[in-house]
N, C-alpha and C positions, 0 to 999 in steps of 0.2 A: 397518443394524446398526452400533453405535457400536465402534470401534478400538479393541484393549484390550494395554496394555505392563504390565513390572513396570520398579518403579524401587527401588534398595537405597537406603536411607536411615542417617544417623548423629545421636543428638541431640547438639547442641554449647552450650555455656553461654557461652562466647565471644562477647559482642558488637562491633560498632563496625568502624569504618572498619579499624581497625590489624589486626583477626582477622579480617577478612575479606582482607584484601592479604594475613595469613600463609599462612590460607587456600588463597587460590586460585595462592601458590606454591606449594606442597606439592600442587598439581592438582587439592583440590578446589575446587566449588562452596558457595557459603552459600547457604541458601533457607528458608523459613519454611513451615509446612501451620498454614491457618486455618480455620474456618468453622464453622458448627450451633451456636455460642457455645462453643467451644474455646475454650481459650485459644490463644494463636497458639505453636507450637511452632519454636525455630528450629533447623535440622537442617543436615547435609551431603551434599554427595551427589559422588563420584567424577565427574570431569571428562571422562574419556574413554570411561565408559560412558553419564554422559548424552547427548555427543555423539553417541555408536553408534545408540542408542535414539532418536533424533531423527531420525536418517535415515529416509526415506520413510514417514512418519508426519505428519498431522494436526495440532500441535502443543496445536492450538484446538479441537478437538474430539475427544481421545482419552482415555479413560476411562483412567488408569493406577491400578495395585493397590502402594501405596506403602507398602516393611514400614520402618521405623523399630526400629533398633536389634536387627533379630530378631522384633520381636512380630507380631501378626497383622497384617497388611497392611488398610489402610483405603485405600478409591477415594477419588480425586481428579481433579481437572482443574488444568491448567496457567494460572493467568490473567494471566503477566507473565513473560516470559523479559525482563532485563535484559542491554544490551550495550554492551561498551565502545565510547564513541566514533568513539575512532581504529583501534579494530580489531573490526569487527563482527562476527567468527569468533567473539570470545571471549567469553565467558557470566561475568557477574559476579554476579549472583543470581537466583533459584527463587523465584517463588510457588506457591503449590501449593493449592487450596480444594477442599476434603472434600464429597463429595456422597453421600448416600445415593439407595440402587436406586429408593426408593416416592416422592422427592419431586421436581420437577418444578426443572428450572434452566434461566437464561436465557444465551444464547449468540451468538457469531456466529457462522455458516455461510459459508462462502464460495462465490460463484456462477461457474459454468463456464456459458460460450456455447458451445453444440453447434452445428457448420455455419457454414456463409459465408451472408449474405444475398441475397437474389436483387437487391437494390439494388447490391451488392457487387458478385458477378459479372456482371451482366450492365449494369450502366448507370456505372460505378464511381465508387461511393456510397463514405462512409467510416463503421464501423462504429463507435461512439463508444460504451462501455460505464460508466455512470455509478457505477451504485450497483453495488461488488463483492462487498460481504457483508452478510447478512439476518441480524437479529437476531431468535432463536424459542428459544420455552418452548418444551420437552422433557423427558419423562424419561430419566435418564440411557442406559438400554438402548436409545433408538431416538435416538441424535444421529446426523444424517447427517454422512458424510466432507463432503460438498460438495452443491450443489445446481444441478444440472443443467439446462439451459435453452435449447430450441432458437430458433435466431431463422432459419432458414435461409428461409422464407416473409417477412420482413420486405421489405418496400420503400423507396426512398428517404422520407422523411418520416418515417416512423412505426416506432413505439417499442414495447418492452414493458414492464410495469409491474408494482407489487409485487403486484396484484390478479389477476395473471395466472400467479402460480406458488402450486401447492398444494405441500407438504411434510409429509409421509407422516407422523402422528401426533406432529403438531408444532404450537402455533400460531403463527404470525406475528405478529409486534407491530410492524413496522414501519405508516408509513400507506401502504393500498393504493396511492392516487394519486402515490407516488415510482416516477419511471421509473427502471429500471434498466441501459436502452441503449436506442438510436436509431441509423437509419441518416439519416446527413446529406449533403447535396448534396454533390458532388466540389467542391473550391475551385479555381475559376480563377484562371487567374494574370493578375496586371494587367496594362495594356498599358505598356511605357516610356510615360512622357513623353515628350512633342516637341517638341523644344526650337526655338526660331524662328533662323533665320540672320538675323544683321542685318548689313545693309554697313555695310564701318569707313567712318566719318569721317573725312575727312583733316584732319590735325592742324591747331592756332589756328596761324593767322602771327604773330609777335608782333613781330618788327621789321616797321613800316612802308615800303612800299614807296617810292623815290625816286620823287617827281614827275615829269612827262616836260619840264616846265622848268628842273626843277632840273635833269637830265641835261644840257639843250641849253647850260643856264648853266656849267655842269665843263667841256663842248668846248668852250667859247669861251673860260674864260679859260686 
């Protein structure tokens, strides 16, 4: 069963760079609701309640009922939280795309490994988890939080794959044959080099040694 929030909405006529910085000092948010051939509405939304409202939520997969100005609340989904650069806390702006209950939308789910692998525990493998989130048509009332996936039977070599998870009233568009984790051989660690001793050389001579005539020649004269 799909997560479901409310989110207070305000419509703003204010466009651009400048009223968005006025904006989001005065603590709100700028964000736009598009979709079904709307036109794209752009709104506000209070700063510290959408922060509130994010905590332990789904972001990507949570059906919010989004009233605009007072009026009847239209469902939507979130499809772009915007964040500053230098400061990832901070939300600069809201997408927001309108879904109706009867028609079918595409998503990514995100995948959880349930369990350690028996590659893991017992021979120690290392669990390499590829593909994180599945993208599947849905209608809106049955989007799962997440998608669940045991691998604790896995052994070293072998993987599971997208052909191997079913998703309750969902279809999968991903191609089955992507794997989505593997357990892989433990990496050993190299051996040092070894490096060869070599004996030093004794150095070039480079003065010439005295002849032993020449010597006998100095004691004589």
């Amino acid at each position: 069963m799909a997560q479901q929030a409310n989110l207070q909405a305000a419509s703003r006529t204010a466009t651009g760079k400048g009223a968005a910085r006025s904006l989001r000092r005065d603590g709100k948010v700028p964000g736009v609701i598009y979709g079904h051939g709307r036109e794209a509405e752009a709104v506000t939304i209070d700063k510290s309640a959408l922060n509130k409202m994010l905590i332990g939520i789904s972001a990507g997969t949570t059906i919010l009922d989004v009233a605009v100005d007072g009026r009847a609340p239209v469902k939507a989904l979130i499809r772009e939280i915007q964040r500053d650069s230098l400061r990832p806390a901070e939300i600069i702006h809201l997408d927001l795309y309108e879904v109706r209950s009867d028609e079918e939308i595409t998503l990514a789910v995100p995948i959880r490994l349930i369990g350690i692998p028996d590659g893991v525990r017992n021979f120690g493998g290392v669990l390499d988890h590829v593909l994180r989130e599945l993208e599947v048509e849905v209608l809106p009332r049955n989007i799962p939080d997440h998608v669940d996936l045991d691998v604790t039977a896995l052994t070293i070599g072998h993987s599971l794959f997208v052909r191997d998870v079913t998703v309750e009233n969902a279809k999968v568009l991903n191609d089955p044959d992507t794997p989505i984790c593997t357990v892989v051989a433990p990496r050993t660690e190299e051996a040092p080099a070894v490096v060869e001793e070599v004996a030093p050389t004794e150095p070039e001579l480079i003065r010439k040694p005295k002849a032993e005539d020449e010597d006998e020649t100095d004691q004589k004269a």
